[in-house]
N, C-alpha and C positions, 0 to 999 in steps of 0.2 A: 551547401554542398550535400551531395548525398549521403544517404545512413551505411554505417560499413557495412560489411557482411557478418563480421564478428556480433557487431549490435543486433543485426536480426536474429541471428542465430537463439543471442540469450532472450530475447524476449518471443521468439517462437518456443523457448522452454519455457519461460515463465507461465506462458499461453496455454500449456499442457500440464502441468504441475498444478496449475489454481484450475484446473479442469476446464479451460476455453474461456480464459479472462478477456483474453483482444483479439477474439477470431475475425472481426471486420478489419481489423490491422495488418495480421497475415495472410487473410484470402485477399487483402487488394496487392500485396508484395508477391503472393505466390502467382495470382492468375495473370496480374497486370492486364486487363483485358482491352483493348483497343476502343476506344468510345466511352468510354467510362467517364465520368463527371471528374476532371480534375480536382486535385486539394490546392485550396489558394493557400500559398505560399507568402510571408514576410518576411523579412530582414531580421536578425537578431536586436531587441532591443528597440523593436518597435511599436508605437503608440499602444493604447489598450487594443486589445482584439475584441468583435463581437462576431462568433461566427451563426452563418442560419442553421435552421431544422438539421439535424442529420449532417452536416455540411462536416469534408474532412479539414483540416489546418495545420499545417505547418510552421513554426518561428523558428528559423535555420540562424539557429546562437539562444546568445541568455535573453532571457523574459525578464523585463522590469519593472512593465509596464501594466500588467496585467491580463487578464481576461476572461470572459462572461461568454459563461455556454449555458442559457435557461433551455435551451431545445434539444439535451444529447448530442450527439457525434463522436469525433472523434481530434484530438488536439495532441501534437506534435512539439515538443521542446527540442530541440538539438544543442542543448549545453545546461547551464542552470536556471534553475523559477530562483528569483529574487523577491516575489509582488505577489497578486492574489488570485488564486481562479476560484470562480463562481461557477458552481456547474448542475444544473438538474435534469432528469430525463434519464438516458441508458448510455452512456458515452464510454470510451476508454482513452486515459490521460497515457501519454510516454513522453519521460523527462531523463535524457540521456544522459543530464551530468547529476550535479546535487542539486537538495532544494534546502537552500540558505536558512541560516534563522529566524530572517525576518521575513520569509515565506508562509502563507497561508491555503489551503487549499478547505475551502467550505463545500459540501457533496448531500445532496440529496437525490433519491433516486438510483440504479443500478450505479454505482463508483469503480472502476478498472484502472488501476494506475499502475504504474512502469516506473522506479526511478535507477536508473543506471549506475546514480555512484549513493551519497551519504545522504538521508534524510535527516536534517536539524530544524525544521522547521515544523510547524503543527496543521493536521488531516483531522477536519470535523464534521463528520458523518452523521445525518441521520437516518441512517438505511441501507442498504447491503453495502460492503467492499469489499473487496480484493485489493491489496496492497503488494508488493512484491518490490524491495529495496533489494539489491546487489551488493550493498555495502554496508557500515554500520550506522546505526539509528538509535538517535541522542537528543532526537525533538519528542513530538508529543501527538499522541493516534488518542480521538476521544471515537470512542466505538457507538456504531448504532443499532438499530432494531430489522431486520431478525438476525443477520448473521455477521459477522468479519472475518477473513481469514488473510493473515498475515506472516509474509515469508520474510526474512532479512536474513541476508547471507555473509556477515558479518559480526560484528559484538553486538547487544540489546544495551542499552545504559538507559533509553528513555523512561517516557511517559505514559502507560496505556492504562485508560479509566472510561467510561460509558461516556456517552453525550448528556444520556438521561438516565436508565437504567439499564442494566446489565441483560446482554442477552446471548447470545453464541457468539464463543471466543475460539478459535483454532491459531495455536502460532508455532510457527516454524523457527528457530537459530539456528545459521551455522558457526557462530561463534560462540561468544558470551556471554551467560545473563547472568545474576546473581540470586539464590534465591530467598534474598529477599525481595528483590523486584517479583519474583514470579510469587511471594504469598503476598505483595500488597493488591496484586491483581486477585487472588483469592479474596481479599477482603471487598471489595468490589460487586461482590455476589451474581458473578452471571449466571445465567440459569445452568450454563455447559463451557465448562473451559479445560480443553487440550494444549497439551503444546509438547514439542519435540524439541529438544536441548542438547546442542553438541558438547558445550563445555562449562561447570558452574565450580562455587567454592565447596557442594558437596559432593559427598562419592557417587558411584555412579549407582543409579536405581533406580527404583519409580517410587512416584512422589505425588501426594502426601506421606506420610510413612502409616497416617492417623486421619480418621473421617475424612475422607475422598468426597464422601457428602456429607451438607449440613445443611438447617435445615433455618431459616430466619427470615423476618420480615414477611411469613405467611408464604414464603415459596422454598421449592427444593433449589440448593445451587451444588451442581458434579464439577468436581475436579478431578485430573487426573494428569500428571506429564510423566516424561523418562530426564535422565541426564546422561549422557554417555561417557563422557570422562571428569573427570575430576582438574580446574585448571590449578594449575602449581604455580605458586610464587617464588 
């Protein structure tokens, strides 16, 4: 079935917020141009996918089965990843529902993902991403080289630690985090790690309170977030 309007709408902000995550996403929704290379289309829940170069895709329902994009493009979920995508080259993923626990997404090369509801599954990047969860996210983001920037618009309870080593970290919450989740990523040592915190167990301020930088393992690593409220139990 087709994508609502509702759903374009949020990931045409996502698309403006991560500063132009899935522009080949909404310039094909906006212009819709007449003679354009159609996106093949499958059935929810069907066989592995392999799609070509640049080729667009569709899976209209849950993904079980998998699938493998070594050539970029662009791949469409219309409900939950349960299985694994492979994907290298310059692509952007959108996954409209959640991606299960026993979900994988292995990325190398430019990574542009969309997940519309709960990420519980684990994202292992070796090389830029944009991540952008609408809900809350309780799996596991192993970050790569040179940058990652990650939105979740719900609570943080996960996972977030390098592939290899630590390199620019930018994270967005609009729920939750605690912080100690946000100093074990301090312990991490990226060279640069922001993030914006709508709600944690401490007051509200900016944070570290103490050495924002330090200095180990022969490199400098910047830290730097806010918290804006304080959540009460």
């Amino acid at each position: 079935m087709p994508i609502s309007t509702d759903m374009m709408v949020r990931i045409a902000h996502a698309d403006l917020a991560l500063h132009m995550a899935f522009p080949r996403t909404i310039d094909r929704w906006q212009r819709d141009e007449a003679g354009a290379r159609p996106w093949k289309v499958e059935a929810g829940n069907c066989p592995a996918v392999v799609p070509g170069k640049n080729e667009g895709i569709i899976i209209d329902g849950n993904c079980s089965s998998g699938v493998s994009a070594p050539d970029g493009g662009i791949v469409h979920i219309y409900g939950d990843l349960g299985s694994r995508i492979d994907a290298s080259g310059h692509y952007e993923i959108v996954i409209t529902g959640d991606v299960l626990p026993d979900a994988r997404i292995e990325a190398s090369g430019f990574c542009d993902i969309f997940v519309g509801g709960r990420f519980s599954g684990e994202l292992c990047s070796a090389d830029s991403t944009k991540l952008w969860i609408d809900s809350d996210f309780d799996g596991t983001v192993r970050t790569g080289n040179p940058s990652t920037e990650l939105h979740i618009g719900g609570d943080c309870t996960g996972t977030i630690v390098p592939s290899e080593t630590g390199a620019l970290l930018w994270l967005s919450v609009g729920g939750f985090a605690s912080d100690a989740l946000l100093s074990a990523i301090v312990k991490c040592e990226y060279t640069q790690f922001n993030a914006s915190i709508a709600r944690s167990d401490v007051p509200p301020g900016i944070y570290p309170e103490k050495g924002h930088r330090k200095k180990s393992s022969g490199k400098n690593s910047f830290n730097r977030w806010c918290v804006r409220s304080q959540h009460r139990t």
